[in-house]
C-alpha positions in Angstrom: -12.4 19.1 14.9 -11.8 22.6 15.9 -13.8 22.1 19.3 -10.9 20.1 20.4 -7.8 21.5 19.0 -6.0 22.7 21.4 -2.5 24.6 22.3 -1.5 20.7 23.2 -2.6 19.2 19.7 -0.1 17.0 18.5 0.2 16.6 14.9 0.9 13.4 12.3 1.0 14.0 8.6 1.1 12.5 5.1 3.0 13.5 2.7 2.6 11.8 -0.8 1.7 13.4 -4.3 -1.3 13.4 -5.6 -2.8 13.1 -1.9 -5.9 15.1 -1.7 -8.1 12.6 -2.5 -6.6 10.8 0.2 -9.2 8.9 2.8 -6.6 8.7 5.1 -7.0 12.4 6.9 -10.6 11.5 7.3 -9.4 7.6 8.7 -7.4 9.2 11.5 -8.6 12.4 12.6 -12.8 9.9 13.3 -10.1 7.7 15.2 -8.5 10.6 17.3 -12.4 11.9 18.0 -13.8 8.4 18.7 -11.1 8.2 21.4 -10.8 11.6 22.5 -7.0 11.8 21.7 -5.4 16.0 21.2 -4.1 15.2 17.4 -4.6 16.2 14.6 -3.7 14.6 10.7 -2.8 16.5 7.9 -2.5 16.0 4.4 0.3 17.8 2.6 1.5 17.6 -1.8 4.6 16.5 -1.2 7.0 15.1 -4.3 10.4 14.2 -4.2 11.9 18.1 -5.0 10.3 18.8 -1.8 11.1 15.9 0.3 14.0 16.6 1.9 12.3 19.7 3.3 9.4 18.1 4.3 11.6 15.6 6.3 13.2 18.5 8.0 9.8 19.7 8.7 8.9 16.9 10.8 11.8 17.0 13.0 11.3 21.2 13.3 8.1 20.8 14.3 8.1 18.0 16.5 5.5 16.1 14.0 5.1 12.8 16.2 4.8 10.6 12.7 4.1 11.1 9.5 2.5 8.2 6.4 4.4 8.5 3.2 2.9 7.1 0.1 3.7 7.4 -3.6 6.6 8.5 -5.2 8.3 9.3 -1.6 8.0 5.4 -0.4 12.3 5.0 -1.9 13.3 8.8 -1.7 12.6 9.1 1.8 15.1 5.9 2.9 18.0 8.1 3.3 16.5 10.9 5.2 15.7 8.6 8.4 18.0 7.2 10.9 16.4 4.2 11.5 14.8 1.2 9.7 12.7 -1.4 11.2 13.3 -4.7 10.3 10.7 -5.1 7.3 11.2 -1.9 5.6 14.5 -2.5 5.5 13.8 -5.9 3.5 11.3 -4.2 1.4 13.1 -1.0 0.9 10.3 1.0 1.2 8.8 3.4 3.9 5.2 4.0 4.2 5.6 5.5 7.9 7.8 7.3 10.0 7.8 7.6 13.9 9.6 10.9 15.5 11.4 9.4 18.2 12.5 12.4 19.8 14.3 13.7 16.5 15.3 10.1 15.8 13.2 9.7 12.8 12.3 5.7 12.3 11.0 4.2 9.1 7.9 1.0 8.7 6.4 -0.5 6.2 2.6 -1.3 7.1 1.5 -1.8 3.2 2.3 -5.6 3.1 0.3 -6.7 6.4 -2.7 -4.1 5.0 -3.4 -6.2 2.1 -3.1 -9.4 4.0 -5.2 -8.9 6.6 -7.8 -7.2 3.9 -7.7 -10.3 1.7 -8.4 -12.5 5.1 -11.3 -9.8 5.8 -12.8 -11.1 2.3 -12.3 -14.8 3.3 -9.2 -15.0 1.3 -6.1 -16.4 2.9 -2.3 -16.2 0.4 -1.0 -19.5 2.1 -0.1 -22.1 -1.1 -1.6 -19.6 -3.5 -0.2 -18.4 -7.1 -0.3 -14.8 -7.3 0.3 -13.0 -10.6 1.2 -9.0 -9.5 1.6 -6.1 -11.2 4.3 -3.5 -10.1 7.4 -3.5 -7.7 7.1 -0.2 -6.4 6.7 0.5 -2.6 3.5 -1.5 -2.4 3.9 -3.8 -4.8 6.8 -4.7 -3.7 6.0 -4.7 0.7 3.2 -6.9 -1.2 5.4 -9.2 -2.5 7.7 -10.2 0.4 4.4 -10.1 3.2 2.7 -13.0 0.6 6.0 -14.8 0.2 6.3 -14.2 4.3 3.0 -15.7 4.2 3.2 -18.4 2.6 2.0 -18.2 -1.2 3.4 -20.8 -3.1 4.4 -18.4 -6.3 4.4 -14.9 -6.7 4.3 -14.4 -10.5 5.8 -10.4 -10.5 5.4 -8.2 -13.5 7.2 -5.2 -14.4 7.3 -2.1 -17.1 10.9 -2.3 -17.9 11.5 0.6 -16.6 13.5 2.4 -13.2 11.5 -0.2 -10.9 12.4 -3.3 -13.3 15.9 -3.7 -11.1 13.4 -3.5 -7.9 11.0 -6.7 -9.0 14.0 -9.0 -10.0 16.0 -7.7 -6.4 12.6 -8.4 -4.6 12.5 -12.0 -6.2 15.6 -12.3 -5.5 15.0 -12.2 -1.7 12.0 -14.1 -1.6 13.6 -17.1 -3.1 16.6 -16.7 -1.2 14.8 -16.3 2.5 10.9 -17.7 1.5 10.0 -21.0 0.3 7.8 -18.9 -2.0 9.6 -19.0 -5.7 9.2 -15.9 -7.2 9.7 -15.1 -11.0 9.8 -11.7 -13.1 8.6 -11.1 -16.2 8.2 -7.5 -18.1 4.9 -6.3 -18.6 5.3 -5.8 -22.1 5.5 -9.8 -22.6 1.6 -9.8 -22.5 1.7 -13.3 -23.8 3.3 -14.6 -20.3 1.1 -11.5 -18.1 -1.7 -13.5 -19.9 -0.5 -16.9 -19.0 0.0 -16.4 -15.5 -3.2 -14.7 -14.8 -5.0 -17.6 -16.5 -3.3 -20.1 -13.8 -3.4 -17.3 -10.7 -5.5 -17.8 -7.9 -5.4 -13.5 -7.2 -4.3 -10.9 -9.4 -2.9 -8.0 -7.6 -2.5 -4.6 -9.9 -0.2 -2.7 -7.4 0.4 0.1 -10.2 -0.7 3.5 -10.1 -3.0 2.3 -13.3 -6.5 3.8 -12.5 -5.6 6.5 -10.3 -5.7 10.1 -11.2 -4.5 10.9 -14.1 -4.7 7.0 -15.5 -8.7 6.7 -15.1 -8.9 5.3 -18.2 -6.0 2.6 -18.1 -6.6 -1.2 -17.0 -3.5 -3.5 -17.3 -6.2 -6.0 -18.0 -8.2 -5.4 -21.3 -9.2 -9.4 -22.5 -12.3 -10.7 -21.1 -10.8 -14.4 -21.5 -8.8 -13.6 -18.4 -11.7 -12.8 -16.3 -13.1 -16.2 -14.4 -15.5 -16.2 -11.4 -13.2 -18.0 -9.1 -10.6 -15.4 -9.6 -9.9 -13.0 -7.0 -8.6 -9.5 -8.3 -7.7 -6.9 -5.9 -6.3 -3.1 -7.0 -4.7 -0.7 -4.3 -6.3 1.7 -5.9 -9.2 3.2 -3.8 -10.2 6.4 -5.4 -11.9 6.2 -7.7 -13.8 3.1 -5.5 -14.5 1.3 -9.1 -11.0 1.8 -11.5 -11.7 0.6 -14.7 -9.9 -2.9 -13.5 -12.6 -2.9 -11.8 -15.2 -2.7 -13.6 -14.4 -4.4 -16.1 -13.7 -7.6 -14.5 -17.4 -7.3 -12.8 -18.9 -6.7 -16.3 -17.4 -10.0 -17.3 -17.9 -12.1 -14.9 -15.2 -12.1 -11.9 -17.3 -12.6 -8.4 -14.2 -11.5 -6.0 -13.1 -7.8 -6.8 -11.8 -5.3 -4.2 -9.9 -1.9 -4.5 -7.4 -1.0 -1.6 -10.0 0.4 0.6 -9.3 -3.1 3.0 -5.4 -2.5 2.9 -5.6 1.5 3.6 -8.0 0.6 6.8 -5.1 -2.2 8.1 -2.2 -0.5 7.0 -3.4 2.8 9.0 -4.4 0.5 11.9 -0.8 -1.0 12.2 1.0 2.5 11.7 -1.8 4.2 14.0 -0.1 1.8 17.0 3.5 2.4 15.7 2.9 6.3 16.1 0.1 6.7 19.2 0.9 3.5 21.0 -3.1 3.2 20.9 -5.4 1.3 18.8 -7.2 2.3 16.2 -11.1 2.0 16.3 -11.3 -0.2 13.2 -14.8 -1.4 13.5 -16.3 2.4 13.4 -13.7 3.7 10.8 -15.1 0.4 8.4 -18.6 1.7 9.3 -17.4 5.0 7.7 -15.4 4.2 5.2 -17.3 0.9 3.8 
């Protein structure tokens, strides 16, 4: 890295809370050496207090893009100008391209799992999908599968500030999709129970598992577990959440954390903000 830093270096950041166990700095800055391109990407603790100076920051600075993950996905909607297309519909940001000043804000989450579930041989088209959480990923999740095709998305919900999210998010997949979406709160674990018995993928887009929630698992009853079930968690550090492993301990055969969907998702918003494409065979041999 510092052999070719340079007065040129241009700079693309992420700014998310907790971050530092973040694989993303180390995803980008192998791409920028593999290809011999003057940037540079940071990781900065960013929560919403500080967000509105952080935005600021990027324009000051001239930043060329910056990634934006939890709990800035919402907060940051009103600081841009611009909105493409998808984040608009999801009403989520997980990128943001300086154009200039003009600050422009994507959603790449959604097509990250996607192509990571077709990576592991596992296509959404005419699947029932049982998935926990409607916040920025859970819900880009949501409307990509219902954009591509599963036949239900089953979405489940602490009743709590994001609650109004899942049912507006069901809402627009019925309305636009011919996916029918339902939601249900979390706390009915009798129907959570029910639809992941009848699910062909279990999605746990919650921060459950992530630093400080090692120890939590939406998923506790080793009835649920079945070896044709495929479970994926967004969660990528730790590698093995406690989801995880418990469903390998009892039996589930198709179990991946978010490694897949960070890889895609940086690819897609690697293009949005170099115009080049990101080297994603070497950064799997790194990462996987």
């Amino acid at each position: 890295m510092s052999e070719r830093l340079t007065g040129h270096t241009l700079l693309v950041s992420l700014i998310a809370t907790p971050i530092r166990h973040s694989m993303s700095p180390t995803m980008w800055n192998e791409s920028f050496a593999k290809k011999g391109m003057d940037y540079a990407y940071l990781a900065f603790e960013v929560g919403n207090e500080q967000l509105e100076d952080a935005v600021k920051g990027i324009r000051a600075l001239d930043i060329k893009g910056s990634n934006v993950s939890m709990p800035n996905k919402q907060k940051i909607i009103p600081l841009l100008d611009e909105l493409s297309p998808a984040a608009r519909l999801v009403g989520a940001v997980n990128t943001v391209v300086n154009q200039n000043g003009h600050l422009v804000g994507h959603v790449t989450d959604g097509t990250g799992c996607m192509r990571a579930l077709q990576d592991e041989g596992f296509d959404i088209k005419d699947k029932v999908v049982t998935l926990a959480g409607a916040g920025g990923a859970g819900t880009a999740i949501a409307i990509q599968a219902a954009l591509d095709g599963a036949k239900e998305i089953r979405i489940f919900n602490r009743d709590d500030d994001h609650y109004a999210t899942a049912v507006e998010n069901a809402k627009k997949i019925n309305e636009n999709t011919d996916t029918v979406a339902t939601v249900t709160p979390l706390e009915d674990q009798t129907a959570f129970k029910k639809s992941i018995s009848e699910s062909d993928i279990y999605i746990d887009a919650t921060s459950a598992g992530m630093h400080p929630q090692e120890d939590v698992s939406l998923i506790d009853d080793p009835s649920l577990i079945r070896p044709d079930l495929v479970i994926f968690d967004v969660v990528y550090a730790p590698r093995e959440t406690k989801l995880m492993k418990f469903a390998k301990e009892n039996g589930a055969a198709k179990v991946y954390n978010g490694l897949g969907m960070m890889l895609y998702q940086g690819a897609e918003a690697f293009k949005l903000i170099t115009g080049e494409d990101m080297p994603v065979d070497y950064i799997k041999s790194i990462l996987f």
